[in-house]
C-alpha positions as CSV (number, residue, x, y, z in Angstrom):
1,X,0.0,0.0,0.0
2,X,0.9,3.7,-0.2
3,X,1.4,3.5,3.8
4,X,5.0,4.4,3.7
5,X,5.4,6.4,0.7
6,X,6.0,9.8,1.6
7,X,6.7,11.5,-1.9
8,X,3.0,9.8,-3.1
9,X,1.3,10.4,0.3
10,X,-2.1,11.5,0.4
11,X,-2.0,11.3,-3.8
12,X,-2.7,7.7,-3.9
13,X,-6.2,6.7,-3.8
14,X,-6.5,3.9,-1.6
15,X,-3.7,1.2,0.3
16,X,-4.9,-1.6,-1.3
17,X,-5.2,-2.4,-5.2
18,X,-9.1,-3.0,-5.4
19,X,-10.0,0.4,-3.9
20,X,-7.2,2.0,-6.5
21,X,-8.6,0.1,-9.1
22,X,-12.2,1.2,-8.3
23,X,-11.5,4.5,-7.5
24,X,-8.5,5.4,-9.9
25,X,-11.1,4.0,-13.0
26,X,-13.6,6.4,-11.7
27,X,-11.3,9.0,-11.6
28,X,-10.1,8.3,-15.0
29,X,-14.1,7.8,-16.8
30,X,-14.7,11.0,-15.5
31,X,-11.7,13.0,-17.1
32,X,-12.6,10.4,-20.9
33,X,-15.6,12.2,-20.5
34,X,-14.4,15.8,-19.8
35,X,-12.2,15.2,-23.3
36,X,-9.1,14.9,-21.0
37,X,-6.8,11.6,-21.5
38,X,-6.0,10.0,-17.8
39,X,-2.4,9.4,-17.3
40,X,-2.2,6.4,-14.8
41,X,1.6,6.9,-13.2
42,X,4.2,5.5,-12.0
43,X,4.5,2.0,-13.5
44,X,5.2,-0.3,-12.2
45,X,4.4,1.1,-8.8
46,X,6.0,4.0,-6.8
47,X,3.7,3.9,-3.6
48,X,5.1,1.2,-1.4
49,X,8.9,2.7,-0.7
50,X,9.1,5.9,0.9
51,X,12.3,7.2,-1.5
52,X,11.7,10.1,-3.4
53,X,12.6,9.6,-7.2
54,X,12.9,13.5,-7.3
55,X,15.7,13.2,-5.2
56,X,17.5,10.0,-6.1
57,X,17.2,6.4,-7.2
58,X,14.3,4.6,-5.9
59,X,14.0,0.4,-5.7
60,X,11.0,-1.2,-5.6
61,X,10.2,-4.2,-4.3
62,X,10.6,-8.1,-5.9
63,X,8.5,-7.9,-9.3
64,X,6.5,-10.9,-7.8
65,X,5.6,-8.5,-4.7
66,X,4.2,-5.3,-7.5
67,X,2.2,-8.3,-9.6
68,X,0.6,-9.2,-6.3
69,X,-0.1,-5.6,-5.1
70,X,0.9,-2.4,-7.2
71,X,0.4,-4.0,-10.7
72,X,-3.2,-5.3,-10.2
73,X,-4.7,-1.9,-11.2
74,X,-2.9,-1.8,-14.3
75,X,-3.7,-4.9,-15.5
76,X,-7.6,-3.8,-15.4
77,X,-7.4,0.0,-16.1
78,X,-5.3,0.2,-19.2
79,X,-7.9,-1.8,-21.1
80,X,-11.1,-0.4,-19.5
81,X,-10.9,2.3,-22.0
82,X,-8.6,5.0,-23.8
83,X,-5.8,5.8,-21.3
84,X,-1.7,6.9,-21.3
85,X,0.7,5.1,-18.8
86,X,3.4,7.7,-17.1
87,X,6.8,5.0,-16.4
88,X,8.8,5.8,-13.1
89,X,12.1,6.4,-12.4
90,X,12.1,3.0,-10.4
91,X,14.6,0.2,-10.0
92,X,13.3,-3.5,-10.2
93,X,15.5,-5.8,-8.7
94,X,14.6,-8.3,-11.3
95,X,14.9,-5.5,-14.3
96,X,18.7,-4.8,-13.1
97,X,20.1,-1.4,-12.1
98,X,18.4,0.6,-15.2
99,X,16.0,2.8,-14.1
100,X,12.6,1.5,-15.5
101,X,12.3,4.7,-17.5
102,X,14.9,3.9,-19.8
103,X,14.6,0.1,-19.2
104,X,13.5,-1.6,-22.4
105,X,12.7,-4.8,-20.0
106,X,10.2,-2.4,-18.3
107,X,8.7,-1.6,-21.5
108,X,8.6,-4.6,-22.2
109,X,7.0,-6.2,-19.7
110,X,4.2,-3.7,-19.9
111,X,3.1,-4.3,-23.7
112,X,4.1,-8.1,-23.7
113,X,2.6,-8.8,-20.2
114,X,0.1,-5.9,-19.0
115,X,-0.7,-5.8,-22.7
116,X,-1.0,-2.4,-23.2
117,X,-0.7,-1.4,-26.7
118,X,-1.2,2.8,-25.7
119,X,0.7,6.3,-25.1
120,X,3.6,5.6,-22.5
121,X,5.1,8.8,-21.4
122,X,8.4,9.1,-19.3
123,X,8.3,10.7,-15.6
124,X,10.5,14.2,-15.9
125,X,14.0,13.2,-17.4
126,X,15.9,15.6,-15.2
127,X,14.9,13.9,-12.0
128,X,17.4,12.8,-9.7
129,X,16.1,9.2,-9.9
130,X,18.4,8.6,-12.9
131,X,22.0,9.2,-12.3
132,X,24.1,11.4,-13.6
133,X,25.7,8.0,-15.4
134,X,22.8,8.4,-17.7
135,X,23.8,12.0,-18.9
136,X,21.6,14.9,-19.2
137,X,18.1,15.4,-20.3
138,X,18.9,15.0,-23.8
139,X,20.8,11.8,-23.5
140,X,18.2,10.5,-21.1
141,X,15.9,10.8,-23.7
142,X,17.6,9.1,-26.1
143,X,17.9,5.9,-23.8
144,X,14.6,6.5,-23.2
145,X,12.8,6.3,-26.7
146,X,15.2,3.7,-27.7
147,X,14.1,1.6,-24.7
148,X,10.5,2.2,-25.8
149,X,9.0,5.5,-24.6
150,X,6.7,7.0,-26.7
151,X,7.2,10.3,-25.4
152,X,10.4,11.7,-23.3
153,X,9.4,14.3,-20.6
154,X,12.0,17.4,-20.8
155,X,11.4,19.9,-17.9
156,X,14.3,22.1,-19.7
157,X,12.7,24.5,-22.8
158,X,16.4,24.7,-23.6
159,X,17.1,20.6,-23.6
160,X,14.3,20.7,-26.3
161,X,16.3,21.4,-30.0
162,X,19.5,19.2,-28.1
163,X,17.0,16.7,-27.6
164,X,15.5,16.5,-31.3
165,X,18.8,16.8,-32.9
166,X,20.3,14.0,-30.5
167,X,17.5,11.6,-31.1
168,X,17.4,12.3,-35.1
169,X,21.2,11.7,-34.8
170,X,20.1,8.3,-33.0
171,X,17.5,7.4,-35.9
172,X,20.0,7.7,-38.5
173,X,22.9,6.1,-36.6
174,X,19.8,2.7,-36.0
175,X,20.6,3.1,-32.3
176,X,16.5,4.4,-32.6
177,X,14.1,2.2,-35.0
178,X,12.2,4.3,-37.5
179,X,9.4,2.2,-37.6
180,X,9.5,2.2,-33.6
181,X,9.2,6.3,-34.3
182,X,6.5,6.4,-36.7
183,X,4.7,3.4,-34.0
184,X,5.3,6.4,-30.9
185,X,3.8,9.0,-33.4
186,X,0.3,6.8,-34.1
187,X,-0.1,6.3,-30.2
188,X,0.3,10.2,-30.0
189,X,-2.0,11.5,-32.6
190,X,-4.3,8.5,-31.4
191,X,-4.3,10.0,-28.1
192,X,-7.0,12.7,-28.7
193,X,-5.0,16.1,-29.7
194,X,-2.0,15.5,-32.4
195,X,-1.6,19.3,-32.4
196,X,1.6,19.5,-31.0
197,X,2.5,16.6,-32.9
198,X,5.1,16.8,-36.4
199,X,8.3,14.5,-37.3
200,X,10.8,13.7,-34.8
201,X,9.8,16.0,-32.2
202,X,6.5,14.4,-31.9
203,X,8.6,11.9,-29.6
204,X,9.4,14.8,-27.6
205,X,7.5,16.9,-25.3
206,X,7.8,19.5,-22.2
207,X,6.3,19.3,-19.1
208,X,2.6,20.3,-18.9
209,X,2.5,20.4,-22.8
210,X,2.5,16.5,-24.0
211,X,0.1,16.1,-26.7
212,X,-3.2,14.7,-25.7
213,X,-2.0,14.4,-22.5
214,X,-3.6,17.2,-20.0
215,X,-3.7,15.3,-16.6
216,X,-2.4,13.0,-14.8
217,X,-3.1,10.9,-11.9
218,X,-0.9,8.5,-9.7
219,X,-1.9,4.6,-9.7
220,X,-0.4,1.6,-8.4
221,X,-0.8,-0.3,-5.2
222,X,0.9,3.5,-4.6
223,X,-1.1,5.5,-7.0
């Protein structure tokens, strides 16, 4: 449960994964029918460890212990209806010491097992979650959609044109897959609002502005 999570706190919706599920789904039919896509964050579950990924790298627990608690909401919510998934900057013991935002094992495990085939946005890239072993924003990002992000989260206005020219660099060096690109772009136009959306940037977004993606809520056995 979200008991002894101090950086999620009073955001999660419940301590154990039925209320979360029950409530976080209500949560997210009402913004679907405001126009507004729900974000469900942080996968795979930030709620049960009171580290702060703001601050510095965060483990979670045994990836059997989030399928029997944190997970559970997932696995019902992202194919209730139309929804995004935000990934933490987590460590799973099981997924090694990548952080699961630019862990393609985390990716993977959410399309191959969760089965979601949707948006999946990273958590801000210039948190202190990732070390600096990862680089800066820019690089982050690159790790990030080459991992499997749809979107990379830049805080920075300034990291943006590094970040396009680094990842376009990427693309043409294969270290990126085009059709992997032109895969992300479909999930954001599909999303609801492909305004913000055009070539390689549409990978790309800053914080607040991610296309189709307004708000947000925390989910999990943590939300």
């Amino acid at each position: 449960g979200g008991n002894n999570s101090a950086v999620i706190g009073d955001r999660a919706f419940a301590n154990d994964p039925e209320g979360v599920t029950a409530k976080a789904g209500a949560f997210a039919e009402g913004l679907r029918e405001a126009g507004i896509t729900p974000v469900l964050k942080h996968f795979p579950g930030h709620g049960s460890k009171d580290g702060d990924s703001h601050a510095g790298p965060v483990a979670t627990e045994p990836l059997a212990t989030l399928e029997g608690r944190d997970l559970k909401p997932y696995n019902t919510l992202v194919n209730n209806s139309k929804v995004a998934v935000m990934i933490g900057h987590l460590k799973v013991p099981e997924w090694g010491g990548v952080p699961t935002s630019l862990n393609a094992k985390a990716y993977s495990y959410l399309r191959s097992t969760v089965s979601f085939n949707g948006l999946v946005i990273t958590d801000a890239l210039d948190m202190s979650g990732i070390s600096t072993d990862f680089g800066g924003e820019s690089d982050r990002a690159v790790f990030a959609i080459a991992a499997g992000a749809d979107m990379a989260l830049v805080n920075d206005p300034g990291s943006l044109i590094p970040t396009i020219d680094k990842l376009e660099a990427a693309v043409n060096a294969g270290t990126i897959d085009i059709e992997k690109v032109n895969q992300s772009v479909s999930r954001v136009q599909a999303s609801g609002n492909s305004a913000n959306s055009g070539g390689g940037g549409s990978c790309v977004c800053s914080s607040g502005s991610a296309s189709g993606v307004d708000k947000s809520f925390n989910l999990g056995s943590d939300p």
